[in-house]
Residue, then its C-alpha position, 0 to 999 in steps of 0.5 A: x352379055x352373051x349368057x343364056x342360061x335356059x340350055x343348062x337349066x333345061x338339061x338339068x330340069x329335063x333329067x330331074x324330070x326324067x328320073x323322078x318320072x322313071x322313079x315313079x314309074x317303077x314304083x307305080x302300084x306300090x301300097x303308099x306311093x299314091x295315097x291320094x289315088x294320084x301317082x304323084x311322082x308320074x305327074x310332076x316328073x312328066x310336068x318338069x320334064x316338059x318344062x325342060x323341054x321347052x327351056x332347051x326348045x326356047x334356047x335352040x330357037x335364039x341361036 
């Protein structure tokens, strides 16, 4: 079978990551956004894209 799944579910976790980081961005400083001191929302977006990243990389690279 010729199905490689990795391009679309790196496009699809790169914008979730995109948008959650440019969410987090807009609301970093905010009273309640990081209740731990941690802006939340900056780090998973940042972690999710890049996985994005390296599922698109990885699916570019086995063409």
């Amino acid at each position: 079978m010729g199905l490689d799944v990795r391009m679309p579910m790196g496009l699809m976790f790169s914008v979730l990551g995109a948008l959650l980081l440019v969410y987090g961005g807009l609301t970093l400083g905010r009273p309640g956004t990081a209740p731990t001191g941690v802006p939340i929302n900056l780090v998973w977006g940042l972690f999710i894209l890049l996985f994005g990243l390296v599922l698109i990389f990885l699916a570019r690279r086995a063409r």
